[in-house]
Backbone as XML, in Angstrom:
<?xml version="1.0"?>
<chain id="A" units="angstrom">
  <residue number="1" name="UNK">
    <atom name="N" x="261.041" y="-4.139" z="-50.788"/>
    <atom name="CA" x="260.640" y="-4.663" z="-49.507"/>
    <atom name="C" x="259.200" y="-4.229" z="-49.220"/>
  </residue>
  <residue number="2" name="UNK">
    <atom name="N" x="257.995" y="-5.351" z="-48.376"/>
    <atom name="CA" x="256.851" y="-4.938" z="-48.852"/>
    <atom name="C" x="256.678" y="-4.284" z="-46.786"/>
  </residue>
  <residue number="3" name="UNK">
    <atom name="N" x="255.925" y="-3.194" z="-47.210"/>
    <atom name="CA" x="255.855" y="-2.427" z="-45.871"/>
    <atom name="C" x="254.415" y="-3.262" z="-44.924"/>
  </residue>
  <residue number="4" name="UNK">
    <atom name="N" x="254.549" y="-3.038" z="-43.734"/>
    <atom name="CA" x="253.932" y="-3.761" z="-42.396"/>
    <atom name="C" x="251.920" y="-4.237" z="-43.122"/>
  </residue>
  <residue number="5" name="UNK">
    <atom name="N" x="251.603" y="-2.649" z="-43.904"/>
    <atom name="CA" x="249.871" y="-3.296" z="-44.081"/>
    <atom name="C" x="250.132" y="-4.388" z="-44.914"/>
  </residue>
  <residue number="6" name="UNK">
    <atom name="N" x="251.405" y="-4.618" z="-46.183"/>
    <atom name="CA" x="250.958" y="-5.309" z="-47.318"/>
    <atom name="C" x="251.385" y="-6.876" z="-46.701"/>
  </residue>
  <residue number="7" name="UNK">
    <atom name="N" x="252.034" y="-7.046" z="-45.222"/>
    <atom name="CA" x="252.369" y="-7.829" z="-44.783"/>
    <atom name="C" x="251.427" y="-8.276" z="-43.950"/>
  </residue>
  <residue number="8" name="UNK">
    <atom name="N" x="250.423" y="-7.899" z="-43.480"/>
    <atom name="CA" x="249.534" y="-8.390" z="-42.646"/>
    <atom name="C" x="248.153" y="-8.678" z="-43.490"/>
  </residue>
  <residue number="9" name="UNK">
    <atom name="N" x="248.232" y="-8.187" z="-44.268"/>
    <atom name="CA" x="247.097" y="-8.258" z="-45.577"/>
    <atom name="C" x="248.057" y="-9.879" z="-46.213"/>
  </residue>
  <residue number="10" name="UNK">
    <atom name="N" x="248.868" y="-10.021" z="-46.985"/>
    <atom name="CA" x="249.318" y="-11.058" z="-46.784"/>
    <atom name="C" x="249.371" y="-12.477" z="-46.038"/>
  </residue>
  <residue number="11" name="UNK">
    <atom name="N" x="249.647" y="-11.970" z="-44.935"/>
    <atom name="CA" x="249.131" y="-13.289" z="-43.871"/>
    <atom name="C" x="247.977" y="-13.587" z="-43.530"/>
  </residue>
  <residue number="12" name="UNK">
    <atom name="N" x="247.130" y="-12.509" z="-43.477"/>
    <atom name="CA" x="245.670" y="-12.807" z="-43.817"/>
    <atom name="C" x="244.957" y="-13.632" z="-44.305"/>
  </residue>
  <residue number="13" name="UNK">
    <atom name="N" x="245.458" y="-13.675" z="-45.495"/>
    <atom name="CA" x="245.040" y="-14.250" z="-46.872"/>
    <atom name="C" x="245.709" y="-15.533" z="-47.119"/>
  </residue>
  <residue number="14" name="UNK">
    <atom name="N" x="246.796" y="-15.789" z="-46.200"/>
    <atom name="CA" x="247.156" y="-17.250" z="-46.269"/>
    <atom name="C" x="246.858" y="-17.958" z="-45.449"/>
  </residue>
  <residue number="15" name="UNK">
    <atom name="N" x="246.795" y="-17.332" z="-43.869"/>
    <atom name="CA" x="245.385" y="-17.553" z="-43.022"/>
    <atom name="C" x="243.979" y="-17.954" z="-43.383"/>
  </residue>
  <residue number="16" name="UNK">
    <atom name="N" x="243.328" y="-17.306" z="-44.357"/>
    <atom name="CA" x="242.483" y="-17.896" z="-44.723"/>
    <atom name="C" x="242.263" y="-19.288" z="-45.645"/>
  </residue>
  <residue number="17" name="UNK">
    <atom name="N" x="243.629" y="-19.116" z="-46.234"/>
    <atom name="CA" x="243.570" y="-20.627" z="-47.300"/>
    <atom name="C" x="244.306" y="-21.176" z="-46.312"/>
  </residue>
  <residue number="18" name="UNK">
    <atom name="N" x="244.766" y="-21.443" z="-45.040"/>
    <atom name="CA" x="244.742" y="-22.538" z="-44.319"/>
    <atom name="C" x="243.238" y="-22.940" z="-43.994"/>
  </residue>
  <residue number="19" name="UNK">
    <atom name="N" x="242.878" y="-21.773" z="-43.508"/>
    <atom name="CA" x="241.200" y="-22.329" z="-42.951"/>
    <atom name="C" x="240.181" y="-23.072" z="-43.687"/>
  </residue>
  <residue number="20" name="UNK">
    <atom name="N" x="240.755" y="-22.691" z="-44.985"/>
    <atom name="CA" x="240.063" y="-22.958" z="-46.193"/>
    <atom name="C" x="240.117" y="-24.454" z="-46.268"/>
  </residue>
  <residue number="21" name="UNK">
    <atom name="N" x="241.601" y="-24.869" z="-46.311"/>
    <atom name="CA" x="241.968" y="-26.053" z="-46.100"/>
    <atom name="C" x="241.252" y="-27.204" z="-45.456"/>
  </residue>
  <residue number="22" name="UNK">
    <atom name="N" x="241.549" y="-26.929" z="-43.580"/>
    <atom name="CA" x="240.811" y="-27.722" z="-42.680"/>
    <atom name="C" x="239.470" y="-27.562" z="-42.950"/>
  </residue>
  <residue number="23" name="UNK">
    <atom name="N" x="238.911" y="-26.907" z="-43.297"/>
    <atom name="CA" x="237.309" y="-26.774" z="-43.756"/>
    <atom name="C" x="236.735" y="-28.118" z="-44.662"/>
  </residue>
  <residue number="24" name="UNK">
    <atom name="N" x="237.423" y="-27.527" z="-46.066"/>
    <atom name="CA" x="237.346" y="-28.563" z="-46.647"/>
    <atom name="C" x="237.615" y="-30.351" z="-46.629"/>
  </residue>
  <residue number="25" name="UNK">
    <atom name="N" x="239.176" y="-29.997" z="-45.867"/>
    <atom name="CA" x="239.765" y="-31.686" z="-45.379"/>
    <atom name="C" x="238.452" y="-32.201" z="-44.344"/>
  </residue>
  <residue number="26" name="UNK">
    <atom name="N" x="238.133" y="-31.939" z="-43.503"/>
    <atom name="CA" x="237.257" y="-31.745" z="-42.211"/>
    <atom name="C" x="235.771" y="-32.290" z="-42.886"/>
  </residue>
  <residue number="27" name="UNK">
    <atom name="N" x="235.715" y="-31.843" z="-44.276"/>
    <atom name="CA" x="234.329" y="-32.734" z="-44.273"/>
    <atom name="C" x="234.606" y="-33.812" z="-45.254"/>
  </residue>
  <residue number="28" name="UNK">
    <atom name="N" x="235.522" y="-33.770" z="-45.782"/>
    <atom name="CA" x="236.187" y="-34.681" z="-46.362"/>
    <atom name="C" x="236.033" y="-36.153" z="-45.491"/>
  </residue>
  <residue number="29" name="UNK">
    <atom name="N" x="236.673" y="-35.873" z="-44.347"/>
    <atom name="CA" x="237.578" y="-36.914" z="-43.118"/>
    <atom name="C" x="235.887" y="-37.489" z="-42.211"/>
  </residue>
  <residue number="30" name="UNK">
    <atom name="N" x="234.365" y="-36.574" z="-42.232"/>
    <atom name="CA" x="233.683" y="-36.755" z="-41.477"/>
    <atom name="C" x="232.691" y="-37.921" z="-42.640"/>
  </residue>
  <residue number="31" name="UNK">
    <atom name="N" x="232.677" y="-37.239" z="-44.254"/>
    <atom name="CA" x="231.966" y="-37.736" z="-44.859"/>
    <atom name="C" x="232.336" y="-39.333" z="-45.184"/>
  </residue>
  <residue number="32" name="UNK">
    <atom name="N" x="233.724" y="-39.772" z="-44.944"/>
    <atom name="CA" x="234.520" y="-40.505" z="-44.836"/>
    <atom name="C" x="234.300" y="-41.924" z="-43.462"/>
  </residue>
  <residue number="33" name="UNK">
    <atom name="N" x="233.873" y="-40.880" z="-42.971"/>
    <atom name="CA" x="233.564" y="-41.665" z="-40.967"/>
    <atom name="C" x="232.099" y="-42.339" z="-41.244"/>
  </residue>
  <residue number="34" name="UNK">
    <atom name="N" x="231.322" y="-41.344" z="-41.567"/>
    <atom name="CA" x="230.142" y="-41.717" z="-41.994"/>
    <atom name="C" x="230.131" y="-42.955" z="-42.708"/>
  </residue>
  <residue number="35" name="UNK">
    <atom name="N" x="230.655" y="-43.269" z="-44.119"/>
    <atom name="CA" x="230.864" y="-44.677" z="-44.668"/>
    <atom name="C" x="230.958" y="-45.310" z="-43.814"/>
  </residue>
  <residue number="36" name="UNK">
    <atom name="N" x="232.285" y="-45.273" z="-43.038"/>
    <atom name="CA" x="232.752" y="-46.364" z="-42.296"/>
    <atom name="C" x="232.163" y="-46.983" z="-40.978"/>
  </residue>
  <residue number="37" name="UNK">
    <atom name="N" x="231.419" y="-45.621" z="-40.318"/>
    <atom name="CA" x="230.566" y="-46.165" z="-39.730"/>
    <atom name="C" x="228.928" y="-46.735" z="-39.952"/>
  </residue>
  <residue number="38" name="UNK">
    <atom name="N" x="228.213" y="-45.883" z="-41.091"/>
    <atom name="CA" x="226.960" y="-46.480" z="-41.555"/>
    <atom name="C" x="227.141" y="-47.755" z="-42.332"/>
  </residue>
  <residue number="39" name="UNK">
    <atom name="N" x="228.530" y="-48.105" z="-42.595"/>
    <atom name="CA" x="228.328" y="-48.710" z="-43.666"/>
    <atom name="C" x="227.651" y="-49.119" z="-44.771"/>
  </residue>
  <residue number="40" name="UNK">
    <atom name="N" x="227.428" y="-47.820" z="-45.646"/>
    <atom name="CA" x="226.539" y="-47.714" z="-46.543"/>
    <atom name="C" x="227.610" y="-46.449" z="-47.371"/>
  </residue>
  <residue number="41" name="UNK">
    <atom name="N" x="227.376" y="-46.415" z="-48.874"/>
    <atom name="CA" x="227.395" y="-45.289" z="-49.614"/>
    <atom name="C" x="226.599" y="-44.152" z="-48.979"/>
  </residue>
  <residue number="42" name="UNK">
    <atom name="N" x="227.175" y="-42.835" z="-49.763"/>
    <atom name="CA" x="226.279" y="-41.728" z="-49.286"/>
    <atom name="C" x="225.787" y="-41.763" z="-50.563"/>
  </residue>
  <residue number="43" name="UNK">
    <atom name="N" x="224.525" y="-40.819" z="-50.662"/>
    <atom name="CA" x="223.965" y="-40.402" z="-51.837"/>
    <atom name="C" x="224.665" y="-39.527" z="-53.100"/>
  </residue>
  <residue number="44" name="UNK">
    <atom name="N" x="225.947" y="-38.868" z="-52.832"/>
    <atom name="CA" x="226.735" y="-38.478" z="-53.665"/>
    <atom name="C" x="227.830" y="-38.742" z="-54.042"/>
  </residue>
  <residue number="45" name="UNK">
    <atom name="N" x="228.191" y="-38.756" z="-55.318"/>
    <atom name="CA" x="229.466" y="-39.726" z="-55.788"/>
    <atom name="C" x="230.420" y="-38.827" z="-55.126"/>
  </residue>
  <residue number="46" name="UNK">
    <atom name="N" x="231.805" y="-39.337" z="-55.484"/>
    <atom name="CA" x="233.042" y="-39.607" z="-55.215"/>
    <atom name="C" x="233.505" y="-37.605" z="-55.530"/>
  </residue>
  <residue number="47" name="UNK">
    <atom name="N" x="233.180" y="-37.489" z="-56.675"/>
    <atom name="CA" x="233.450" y="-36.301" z="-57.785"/>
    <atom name="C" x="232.289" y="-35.048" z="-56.674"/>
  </residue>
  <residue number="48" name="UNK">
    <atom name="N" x="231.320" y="-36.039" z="-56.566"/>
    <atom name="CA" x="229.933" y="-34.870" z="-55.884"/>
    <atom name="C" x="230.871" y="-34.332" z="-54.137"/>
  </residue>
  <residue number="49" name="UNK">
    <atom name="N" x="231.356" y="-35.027" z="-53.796"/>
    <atom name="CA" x="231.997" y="-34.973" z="-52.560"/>
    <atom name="C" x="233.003" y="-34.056" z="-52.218"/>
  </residue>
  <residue number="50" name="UNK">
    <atom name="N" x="233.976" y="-34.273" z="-53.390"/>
    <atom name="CA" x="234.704" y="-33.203" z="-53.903"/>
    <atom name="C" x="234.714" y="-32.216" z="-53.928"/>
  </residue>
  <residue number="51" name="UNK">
    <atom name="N" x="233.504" y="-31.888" z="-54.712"/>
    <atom name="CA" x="232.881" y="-30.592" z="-55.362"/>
    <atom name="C" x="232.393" y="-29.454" z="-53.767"/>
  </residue>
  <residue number="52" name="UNK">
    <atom name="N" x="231.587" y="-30.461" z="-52.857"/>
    <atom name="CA" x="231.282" y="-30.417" z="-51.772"/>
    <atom name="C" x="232.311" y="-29.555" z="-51.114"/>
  </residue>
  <residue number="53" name="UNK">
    <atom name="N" x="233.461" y="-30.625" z="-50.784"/>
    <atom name="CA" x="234.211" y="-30.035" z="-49.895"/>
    <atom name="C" x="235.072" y="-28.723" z="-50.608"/>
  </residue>
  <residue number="54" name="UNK">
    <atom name="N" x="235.077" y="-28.924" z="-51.699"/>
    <atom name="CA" x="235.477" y="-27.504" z="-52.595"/>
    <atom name="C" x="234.599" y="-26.077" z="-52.452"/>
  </residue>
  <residue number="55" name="UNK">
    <atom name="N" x="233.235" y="-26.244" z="-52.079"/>
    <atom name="CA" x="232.623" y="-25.483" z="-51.545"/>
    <atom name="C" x="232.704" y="-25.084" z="-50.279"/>
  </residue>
  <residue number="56" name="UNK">
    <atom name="N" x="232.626" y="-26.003" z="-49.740"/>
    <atom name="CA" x="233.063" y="-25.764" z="-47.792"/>
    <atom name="C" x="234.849" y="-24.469" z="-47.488"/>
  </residue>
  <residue number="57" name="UNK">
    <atom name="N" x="235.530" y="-25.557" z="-48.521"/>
    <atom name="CA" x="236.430" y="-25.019" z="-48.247"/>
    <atom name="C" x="236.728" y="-23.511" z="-48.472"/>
  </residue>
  <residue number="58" name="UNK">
    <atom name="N" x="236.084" y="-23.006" z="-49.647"/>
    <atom name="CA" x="236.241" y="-21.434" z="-49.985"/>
    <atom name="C" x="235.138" y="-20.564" z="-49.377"/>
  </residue>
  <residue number="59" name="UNK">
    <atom name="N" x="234.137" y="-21.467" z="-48.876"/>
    <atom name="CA" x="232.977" y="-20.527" z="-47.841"/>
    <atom name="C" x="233.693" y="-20.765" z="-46.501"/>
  </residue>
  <residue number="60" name="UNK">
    <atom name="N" x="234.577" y="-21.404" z="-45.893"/>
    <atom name="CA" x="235.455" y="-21.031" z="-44.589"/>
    <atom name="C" x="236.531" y="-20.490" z="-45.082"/>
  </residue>
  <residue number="61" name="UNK">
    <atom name="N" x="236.992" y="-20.505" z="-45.904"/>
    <atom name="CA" x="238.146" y="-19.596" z="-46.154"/>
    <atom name="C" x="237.816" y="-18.248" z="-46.150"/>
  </residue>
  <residue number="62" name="UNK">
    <atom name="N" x="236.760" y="-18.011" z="-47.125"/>
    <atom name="CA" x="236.264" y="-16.524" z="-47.282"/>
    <atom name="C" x="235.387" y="-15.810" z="-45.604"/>
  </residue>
  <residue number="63" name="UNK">
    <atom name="N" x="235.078" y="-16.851" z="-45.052"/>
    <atom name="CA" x="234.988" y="-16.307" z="-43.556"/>
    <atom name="C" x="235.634" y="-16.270" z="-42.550"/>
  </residue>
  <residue number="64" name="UNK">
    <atom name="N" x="237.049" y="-16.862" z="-42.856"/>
    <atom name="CA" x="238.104" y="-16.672" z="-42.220"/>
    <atom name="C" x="238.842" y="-15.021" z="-42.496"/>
  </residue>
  <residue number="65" name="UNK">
    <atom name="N" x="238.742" y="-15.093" z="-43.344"/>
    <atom name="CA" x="239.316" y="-13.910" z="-44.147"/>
    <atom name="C" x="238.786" y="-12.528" z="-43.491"/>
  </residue>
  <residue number="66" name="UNK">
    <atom name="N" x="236.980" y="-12.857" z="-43.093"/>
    <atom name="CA" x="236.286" y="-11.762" z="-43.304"/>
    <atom name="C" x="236.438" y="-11.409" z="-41.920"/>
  </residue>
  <residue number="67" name="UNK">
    <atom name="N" x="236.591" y="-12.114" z="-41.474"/>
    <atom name="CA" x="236.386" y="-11.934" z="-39.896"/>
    <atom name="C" x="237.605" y="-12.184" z="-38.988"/>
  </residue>
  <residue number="68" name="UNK">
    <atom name="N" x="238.779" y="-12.368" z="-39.770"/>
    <atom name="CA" x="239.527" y="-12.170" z="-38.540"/>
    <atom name="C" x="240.504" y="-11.010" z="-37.795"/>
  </residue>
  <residue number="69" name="UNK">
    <atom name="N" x="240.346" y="-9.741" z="-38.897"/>
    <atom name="CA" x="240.693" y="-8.404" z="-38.302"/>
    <atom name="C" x="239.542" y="-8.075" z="-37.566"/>
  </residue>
  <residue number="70" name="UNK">
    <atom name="N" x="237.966" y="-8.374" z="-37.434"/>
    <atom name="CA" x="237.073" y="-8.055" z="-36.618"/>
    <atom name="C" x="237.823" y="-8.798" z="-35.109"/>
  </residue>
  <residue number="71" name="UNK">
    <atom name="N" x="238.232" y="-10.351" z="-35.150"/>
    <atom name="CA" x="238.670" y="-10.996" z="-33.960"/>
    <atom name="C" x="239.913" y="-10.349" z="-33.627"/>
  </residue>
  <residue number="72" name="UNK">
    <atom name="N" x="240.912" y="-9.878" z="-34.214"/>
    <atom name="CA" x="242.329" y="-9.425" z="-33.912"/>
    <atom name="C" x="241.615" y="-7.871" z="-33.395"/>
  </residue>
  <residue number="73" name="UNK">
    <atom name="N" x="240.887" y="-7.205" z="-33.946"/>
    <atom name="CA" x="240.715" y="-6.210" z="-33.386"/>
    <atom name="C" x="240.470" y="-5.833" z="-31.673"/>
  </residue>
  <residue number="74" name="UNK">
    <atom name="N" x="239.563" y="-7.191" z="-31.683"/>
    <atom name="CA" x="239.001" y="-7.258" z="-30.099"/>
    <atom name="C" x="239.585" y="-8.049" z="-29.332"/>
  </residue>
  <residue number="75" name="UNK">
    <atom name="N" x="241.167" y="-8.445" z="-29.956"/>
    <atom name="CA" x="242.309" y="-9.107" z="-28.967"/>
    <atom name="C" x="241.907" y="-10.125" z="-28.641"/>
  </residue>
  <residue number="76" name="UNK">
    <atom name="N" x="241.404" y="-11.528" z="-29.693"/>
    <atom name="CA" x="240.706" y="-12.261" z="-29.658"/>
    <atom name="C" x="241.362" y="-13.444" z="-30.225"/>
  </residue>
  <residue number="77" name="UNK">
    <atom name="N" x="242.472" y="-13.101" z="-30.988"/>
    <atom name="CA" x="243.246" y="-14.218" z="-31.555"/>
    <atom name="C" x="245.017" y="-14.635" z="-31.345"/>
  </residue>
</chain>
């Protein structure tokens, strides 16, 4: 049975790959709006977009991560 830190360290960390998630979906869904409303291609393919939101997503994840015992600390979340 895993004791209370390895459990909050845990949720943490799946906390953050949610955030990670909407991060990524989020520019996914805007870069998406953009087409539909410029009606035009963007300058990066399909694969480049991807890659994109694959970046977004693990730079909000990893600042989700970093910062939210700073926010729980100050009774913030």
């Amino acid at each position: 049975m895993a004791n209370g830190a390895d459990s909050v360290g845990g949720d943490r960390a799946i906390s953050a790959v949610l955030w990670g998630f909407v991060g990524g979906f989020a520019f996914l869904a805007l870069a998406q709006g953009y087409r539909l409303v410029a009606g035009s291609d963007l300058p990066v393919s399909f694969v480049g977009l991807v890659a994109i939101a694959a970046g977004i997503a693990v730079a909000s994840g990893g600042i989700a991560y970093l910062t939210e015992h700073r926010l729980h600390a100050k009774r913030r979340t």
